[in-house]
TORKOL-380404 format. One line per field, with one value per residue (C-alpha): residue number from 1; residue in one letter; x, y, z negated. Coordinates in steps of 0.001 Angstrom, whole numbers, plus 500000, padded with zeros to 6 digits. Layout:
num	(NUM | ...);
residu	(A | ...);
x	(X | ...);
y	(Y | ...);
z	(Z | ...);
This chain:
num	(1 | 2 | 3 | 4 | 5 | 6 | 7 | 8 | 9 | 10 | 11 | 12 | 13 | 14 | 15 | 16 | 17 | 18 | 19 | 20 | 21 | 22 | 23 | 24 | 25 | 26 | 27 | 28 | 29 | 30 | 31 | 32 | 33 | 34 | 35 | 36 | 37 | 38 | 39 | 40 | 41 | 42 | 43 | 44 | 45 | 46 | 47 | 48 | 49 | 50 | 51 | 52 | 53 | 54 | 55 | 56 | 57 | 58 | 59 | 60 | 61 | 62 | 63 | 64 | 65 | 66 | 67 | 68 | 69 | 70 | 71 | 72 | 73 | 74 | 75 | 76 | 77 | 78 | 79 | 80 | 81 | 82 | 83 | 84 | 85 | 86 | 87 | 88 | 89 | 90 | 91 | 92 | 93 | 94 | 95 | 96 | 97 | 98 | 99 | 100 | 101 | 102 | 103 | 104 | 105 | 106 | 107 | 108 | 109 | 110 | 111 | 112 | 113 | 114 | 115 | 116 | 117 | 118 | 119 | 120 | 121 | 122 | 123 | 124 | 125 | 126 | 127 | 128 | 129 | 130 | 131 | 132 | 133 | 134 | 135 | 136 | 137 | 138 | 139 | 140 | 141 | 142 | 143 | 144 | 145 | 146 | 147 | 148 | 149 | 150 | 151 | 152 | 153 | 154 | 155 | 156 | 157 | 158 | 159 | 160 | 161 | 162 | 163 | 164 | 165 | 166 | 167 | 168 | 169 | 170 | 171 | 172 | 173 | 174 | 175 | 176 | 177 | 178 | 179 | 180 | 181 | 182 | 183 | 184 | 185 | 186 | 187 | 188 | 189 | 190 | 191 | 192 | 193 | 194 | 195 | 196 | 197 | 198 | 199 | 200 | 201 | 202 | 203 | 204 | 205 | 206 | 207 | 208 | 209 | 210 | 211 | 212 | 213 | 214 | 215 | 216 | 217 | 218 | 219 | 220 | 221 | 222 | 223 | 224 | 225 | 226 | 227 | 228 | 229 | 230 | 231 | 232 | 233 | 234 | 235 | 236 | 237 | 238 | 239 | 240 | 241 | 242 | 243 | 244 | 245 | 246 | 247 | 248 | 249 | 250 | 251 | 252 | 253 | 254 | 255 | 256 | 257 | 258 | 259 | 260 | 261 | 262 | 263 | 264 | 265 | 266 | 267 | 268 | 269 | 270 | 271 | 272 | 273 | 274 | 275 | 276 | 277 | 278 | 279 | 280 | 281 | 282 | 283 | 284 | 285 | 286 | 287 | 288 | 289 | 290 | 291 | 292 | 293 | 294 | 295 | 296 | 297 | 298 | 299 | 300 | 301 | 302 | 303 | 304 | 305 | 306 | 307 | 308 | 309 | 310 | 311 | 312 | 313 | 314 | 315 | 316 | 317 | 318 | 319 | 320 | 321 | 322 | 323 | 324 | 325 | 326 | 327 | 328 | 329 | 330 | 331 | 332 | 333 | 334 | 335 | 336 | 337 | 338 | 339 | 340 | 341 | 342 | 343 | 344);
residu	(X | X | X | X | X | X | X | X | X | X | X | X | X | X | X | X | X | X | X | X | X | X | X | X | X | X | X | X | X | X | X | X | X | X | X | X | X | X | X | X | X | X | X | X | X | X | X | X | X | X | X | X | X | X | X | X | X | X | X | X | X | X | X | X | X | X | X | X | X | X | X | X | X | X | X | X | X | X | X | X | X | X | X | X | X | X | X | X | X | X | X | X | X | X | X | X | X | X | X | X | X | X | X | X | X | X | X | X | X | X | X | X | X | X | X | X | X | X | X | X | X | X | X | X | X | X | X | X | X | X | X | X | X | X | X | X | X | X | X | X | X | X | X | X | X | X | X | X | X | X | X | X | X | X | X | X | X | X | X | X | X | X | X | X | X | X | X | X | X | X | X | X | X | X | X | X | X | X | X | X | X | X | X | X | X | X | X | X | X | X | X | X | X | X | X | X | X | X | X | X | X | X | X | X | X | X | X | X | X | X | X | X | X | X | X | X | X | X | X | X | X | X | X | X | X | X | X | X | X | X | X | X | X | X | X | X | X | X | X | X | X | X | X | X | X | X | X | X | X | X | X | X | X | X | X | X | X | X | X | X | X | X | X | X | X | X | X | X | X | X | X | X | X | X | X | X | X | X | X | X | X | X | X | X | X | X | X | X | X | X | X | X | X | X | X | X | X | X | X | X | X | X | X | X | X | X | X | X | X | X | X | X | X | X | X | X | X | X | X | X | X | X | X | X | X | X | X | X | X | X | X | X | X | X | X | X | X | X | X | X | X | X | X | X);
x	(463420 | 466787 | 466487 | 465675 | 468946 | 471361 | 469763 | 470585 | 473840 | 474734 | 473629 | 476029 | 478805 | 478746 | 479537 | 482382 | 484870 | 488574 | 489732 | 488729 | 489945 | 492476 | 494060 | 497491 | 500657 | 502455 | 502471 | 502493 | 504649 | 503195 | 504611 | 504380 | 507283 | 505543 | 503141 | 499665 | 496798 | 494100 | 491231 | 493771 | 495753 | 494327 | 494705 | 497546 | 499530 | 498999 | 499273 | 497830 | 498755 | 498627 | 499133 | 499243 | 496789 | 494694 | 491276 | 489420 | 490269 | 493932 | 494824 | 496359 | 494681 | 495579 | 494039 | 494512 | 493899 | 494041 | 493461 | 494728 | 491297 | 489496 | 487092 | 489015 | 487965 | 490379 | 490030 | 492156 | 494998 | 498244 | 496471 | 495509 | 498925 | 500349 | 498293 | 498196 | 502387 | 502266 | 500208 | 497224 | 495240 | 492690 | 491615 | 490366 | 486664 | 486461 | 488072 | 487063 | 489488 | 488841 | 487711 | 490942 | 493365 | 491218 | 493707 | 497073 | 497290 | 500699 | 500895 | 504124 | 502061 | 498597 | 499623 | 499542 | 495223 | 492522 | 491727 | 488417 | 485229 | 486392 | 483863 | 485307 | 483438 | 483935 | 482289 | 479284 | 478237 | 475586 | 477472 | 480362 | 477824 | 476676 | 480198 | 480624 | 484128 | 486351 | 488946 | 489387 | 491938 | 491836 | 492677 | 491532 | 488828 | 488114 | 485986 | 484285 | 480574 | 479738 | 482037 | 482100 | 481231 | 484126 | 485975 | 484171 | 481009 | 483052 | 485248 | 482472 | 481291 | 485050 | 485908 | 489497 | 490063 | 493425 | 494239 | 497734 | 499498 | 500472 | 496921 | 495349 | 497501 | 496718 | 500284 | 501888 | 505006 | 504866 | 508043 | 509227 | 509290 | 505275 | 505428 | 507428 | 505575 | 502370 | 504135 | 505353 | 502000 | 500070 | 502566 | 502069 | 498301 | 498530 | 501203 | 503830 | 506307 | 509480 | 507979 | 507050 | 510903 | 512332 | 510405 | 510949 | 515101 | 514892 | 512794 | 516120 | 518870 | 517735 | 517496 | 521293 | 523074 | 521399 | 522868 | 526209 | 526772 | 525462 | 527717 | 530875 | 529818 | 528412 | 525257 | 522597 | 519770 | 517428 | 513696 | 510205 | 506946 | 503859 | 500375 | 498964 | 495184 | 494780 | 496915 | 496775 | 496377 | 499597 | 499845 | 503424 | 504517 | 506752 | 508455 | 505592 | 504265 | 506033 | 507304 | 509341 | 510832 | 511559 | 513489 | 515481 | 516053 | 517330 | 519879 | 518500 | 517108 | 513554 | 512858 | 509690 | 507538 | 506059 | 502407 | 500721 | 500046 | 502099 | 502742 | 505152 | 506866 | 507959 | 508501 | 510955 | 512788 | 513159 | 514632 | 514957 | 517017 | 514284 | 510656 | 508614 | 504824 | 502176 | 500304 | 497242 | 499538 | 502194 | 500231 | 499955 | 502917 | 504027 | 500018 | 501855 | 504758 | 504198 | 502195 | 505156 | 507722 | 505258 | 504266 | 506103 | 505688 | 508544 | 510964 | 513284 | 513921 | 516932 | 514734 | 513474 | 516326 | 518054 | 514522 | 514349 | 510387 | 509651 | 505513 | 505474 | 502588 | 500468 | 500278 | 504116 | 503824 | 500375 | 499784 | 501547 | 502462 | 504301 | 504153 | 506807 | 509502 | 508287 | 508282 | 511963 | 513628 | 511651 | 512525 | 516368 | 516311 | 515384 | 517142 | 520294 | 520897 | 524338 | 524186 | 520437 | 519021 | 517115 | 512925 | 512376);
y	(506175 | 504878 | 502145 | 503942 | 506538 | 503655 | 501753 | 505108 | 505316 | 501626 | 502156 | 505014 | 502906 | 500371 | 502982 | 505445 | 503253 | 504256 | 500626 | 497590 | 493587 | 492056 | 488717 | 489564 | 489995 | 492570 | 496015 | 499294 | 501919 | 505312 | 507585 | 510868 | 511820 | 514911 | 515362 | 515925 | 516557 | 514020 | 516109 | 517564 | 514207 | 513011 | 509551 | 509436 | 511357 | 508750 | 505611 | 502087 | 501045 | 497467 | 497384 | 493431 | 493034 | 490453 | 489688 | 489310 | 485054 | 486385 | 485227 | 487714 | 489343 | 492483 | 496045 | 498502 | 502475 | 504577 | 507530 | 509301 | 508229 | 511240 | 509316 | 507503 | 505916 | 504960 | 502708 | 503196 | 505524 | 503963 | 504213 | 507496 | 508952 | 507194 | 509011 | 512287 | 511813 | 511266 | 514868 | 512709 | 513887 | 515697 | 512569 | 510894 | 511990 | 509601 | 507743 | 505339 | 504755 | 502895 | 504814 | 504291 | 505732 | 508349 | 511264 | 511950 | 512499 | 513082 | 517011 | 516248 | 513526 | 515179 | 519061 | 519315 | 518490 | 519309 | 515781 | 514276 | 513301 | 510456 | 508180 | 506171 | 503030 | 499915 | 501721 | 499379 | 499180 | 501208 | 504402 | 503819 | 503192 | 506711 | 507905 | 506920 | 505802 | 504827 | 503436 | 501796 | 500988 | 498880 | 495752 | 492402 | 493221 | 496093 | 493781 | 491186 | 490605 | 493532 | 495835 | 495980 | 492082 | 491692 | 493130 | 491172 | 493746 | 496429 | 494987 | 493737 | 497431 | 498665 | 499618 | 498600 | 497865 | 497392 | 495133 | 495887 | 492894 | 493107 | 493513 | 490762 | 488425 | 488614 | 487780 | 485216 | 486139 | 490188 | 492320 | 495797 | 495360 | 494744 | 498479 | 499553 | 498079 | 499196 | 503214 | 502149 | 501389 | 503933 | 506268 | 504843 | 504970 | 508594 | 509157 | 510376 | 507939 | 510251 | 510837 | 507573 | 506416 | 508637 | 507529 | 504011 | 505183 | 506693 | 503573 | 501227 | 504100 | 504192 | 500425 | 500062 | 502426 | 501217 | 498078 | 499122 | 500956 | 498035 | 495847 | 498178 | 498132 | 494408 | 494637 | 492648 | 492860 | 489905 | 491567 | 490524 | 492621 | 491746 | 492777 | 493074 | 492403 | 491527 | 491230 | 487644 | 487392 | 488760 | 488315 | 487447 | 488893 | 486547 | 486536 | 485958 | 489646 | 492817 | 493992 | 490799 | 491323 | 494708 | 493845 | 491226 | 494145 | 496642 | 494143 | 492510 | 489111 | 488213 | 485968 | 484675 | 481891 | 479237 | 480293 | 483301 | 483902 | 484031 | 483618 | 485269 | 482433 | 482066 | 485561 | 485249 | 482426 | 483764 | 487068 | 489614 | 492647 | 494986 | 494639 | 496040 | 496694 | 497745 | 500680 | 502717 | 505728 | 507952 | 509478 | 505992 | 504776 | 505238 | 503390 | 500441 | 500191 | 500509 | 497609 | 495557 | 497373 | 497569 | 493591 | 491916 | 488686 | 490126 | 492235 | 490045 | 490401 | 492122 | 494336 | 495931 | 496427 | 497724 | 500077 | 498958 | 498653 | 500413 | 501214 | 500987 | 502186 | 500378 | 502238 | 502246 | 498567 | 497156 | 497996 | 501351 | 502165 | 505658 | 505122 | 502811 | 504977 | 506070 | 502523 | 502040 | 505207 | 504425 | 501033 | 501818 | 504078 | 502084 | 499352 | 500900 | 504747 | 504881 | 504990 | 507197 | 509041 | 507311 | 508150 | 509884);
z	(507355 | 505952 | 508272 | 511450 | 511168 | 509961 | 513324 | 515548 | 514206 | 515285 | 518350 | 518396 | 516844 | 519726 | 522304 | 520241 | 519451 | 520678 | 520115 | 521106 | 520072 | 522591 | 522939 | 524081 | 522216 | 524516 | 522973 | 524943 | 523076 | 523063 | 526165 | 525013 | 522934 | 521476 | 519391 | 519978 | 517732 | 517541 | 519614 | 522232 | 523230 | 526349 | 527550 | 529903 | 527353 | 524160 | 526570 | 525648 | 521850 | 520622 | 517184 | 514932 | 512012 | 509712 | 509795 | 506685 | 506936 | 506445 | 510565 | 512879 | 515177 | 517581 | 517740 | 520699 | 521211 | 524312 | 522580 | 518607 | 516462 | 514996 | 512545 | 510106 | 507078 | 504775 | 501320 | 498500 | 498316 | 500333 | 503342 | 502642 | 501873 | 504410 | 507064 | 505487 | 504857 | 508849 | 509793 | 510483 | 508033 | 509266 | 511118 | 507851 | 507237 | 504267 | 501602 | 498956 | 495779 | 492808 | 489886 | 487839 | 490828 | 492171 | 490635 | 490990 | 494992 | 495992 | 497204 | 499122 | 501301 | 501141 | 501113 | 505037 | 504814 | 503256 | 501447 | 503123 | 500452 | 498459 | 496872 | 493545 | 494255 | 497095 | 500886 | 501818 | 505333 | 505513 | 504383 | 507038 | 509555 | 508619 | 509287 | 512417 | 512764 | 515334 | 512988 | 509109 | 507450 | 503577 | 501624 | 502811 | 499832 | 502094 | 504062 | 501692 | 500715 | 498893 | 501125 | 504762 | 505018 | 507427 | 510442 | 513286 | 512755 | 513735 | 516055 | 518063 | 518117 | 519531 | 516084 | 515432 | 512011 | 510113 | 506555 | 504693 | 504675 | 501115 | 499800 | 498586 | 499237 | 503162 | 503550 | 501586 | 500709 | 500648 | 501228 | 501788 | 505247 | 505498 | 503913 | 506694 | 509188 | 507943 | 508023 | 511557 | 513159 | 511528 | 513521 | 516092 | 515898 | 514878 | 517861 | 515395 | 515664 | 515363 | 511511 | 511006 | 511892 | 509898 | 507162 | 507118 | 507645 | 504507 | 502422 | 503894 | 503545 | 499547 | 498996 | 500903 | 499265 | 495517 | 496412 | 497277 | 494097 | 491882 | 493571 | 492937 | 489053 | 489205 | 487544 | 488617 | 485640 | 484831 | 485300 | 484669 | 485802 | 483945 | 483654 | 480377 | 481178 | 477605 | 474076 | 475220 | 478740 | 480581 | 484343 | 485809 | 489116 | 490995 | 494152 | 496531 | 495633 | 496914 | 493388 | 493071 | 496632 | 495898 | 492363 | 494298 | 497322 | 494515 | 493230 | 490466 | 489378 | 489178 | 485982 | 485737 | 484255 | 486277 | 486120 | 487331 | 484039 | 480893 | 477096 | 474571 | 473974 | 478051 | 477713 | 475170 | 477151 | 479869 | 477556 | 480650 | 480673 | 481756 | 481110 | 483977 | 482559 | 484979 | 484326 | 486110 | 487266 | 486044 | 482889 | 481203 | 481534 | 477340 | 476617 | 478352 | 477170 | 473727 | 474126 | 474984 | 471886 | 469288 | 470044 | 466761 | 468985 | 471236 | 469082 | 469227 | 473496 | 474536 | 476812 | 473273 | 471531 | 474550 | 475186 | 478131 | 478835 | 481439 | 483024 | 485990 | 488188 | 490497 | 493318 | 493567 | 494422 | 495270 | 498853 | 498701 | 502197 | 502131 | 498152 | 498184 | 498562 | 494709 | 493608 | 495133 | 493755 | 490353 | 489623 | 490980 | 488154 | 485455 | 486604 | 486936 | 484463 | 484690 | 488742 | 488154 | 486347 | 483659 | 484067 | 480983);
């Protein structure tokens, strides 16, 4: 019986999309300068949207709408946000977030919706199938065995689907920008591209004037951003990922090892300023860090004696999309108390 409704619902699928693949690189912008919600926009209002994206091989590819998508499913919380901090939320009719980030939703991004069901495990294909999208946006991971399989299912069936650059390493070299861009075309998706503007003004506006006071003061601070996975197994962010772009944006200096991973004894070479520890969210942040000042391996660093260990949480830098604004006005505060105030 399972069978026979997912088989109706494909057959569904192939003729609802809003989107479909296209070759060319022109983009349309949007025409309409006000905004419309997603059921009452009709066509020649929204225009014809092109929007750049990944595939699940990591290589670009185009998307295109002629009309605000109503059926959105979303996986993990950036893209969420994002499109609830935009108005759009009452477009989402699902969301999957890992287990370990499902709380903590943002009211100032999410207030303006009522939040769609949210599963706390990977979607597979046969549940979004049952959804019946016409639009889904993840991680590259999104689409993977074991998830969606990948984005050429859905694609085929007019379903546009969109990866976050930073995620997964889709794009190499991951930046603040990609986080703008990512707020950019979801307003334009969502036909809210005043918002979406303003937004990314604000994300730049923080980052330039952060600079300009560390400047006047000359402080740059050595940082490192680590992942303790285990006691012994400590992951080291480095400039390819967006934290390390968005240390060296803020002002400072990104000090690293020359592995992915890393030991105490690099650690204490390489004797940073500030200690940046990743944590699950906001509430953890102390679980993590006292795993860095009560380590007698590293009491020696001037980033302990200084107390200057700071948790900082994952979904201020790992794909964040709207999030990143957080991650920016955290980090400038650790990085630099006498210009901020110092998180507590």
């Amino acid at each position: 019986m399972k069978q026979i409704i997912v088989g109706f619902s494909l057959l569904a699928l192939m003729g609802l999309g809003v989107g479909t693949l296209v070759q060319e690189n022109q983009a349309h912008p949007v025409s309409a300068p006000e905004i419309l919600s997603p059921d009452s926009a009709p066509d020649h209002a929204y225009g014809h949207v092109v929007i750049h994206t990944y595939d699940e091989r990591k290589q670009p590819i185009d998307i295109a709408f002629d009309r605000i998508p109503h059926r959105v499913i979303t996986n993990q919380k950036g893209s969420l946000e994002t499109i609830f901090a935009l108005g759009a939320g009452q477009s989402v009719v699902a969301a999957s977030v890992s287990n370990k980030y499902m709380d903590g939703f943002d009211p100032k991004y999410t207030a303006n919706a009522k939040l769609p069901p949210i599963i706390r495990h990977e979607f597979d294909r046969e549940t979004i199938v049952m959804y019946e999208p016409d639009f889904i946006v993840g991680w590259g991971s999104t689409f993977s065995k074991g998830a969606l399989i990948n984005t050429t299912f859905w694609r085929e069936r007019n379903i546009p689907t969109y990866i976050m650059a930073s995620s997964n390493s889709v794009k190499k070299n991951a930046e603040v920008e990609d986080e703008c861009r990512f707020i950019l075309d979801m307003a334009e998706i969502f036909n809210q591209r005043a918002l979406g503007e303003s937004y990314v003004r604000e994300i730049r506006t923080q980052i330039r004037e952060v600079c300009g006071r560390a400047r006047e003061v000359g402080e740059h601070p050595t940082v490192m951003v680590l992942q303790y996975n285990t006691p012994a197994y400590i992951f080291n962010y480095e400039r390819q990922w967006l934290v390390g772009d968005m240390v060296e944006r803020l002002g400072g200096e990104l000090v690293s090892g020359e592995e992915h991973t890393v030991n105490k004894e690099e650690i204490l070479r390489c004797n940073p300023e500030i200690i940046f520890v990743m944590c699950t969210d906001e509430r953890d942040r102390s679980y993590y860090e006292d795993m860095v000042r009560n380590d007698i391996a590293l009491n020696s660093l001037d980033a302990v004696h200084h107390q200057r260990i700071y948790g900082l949480p994952f979904t201020y830098v790992y794909a964040p999309g709207i999030r990143v604004l957080d991650g920016i006005r955290y980090m400038a505060d650790c990085m630099y108390p006498d210009l901020h105030a110092a998180p507590k």
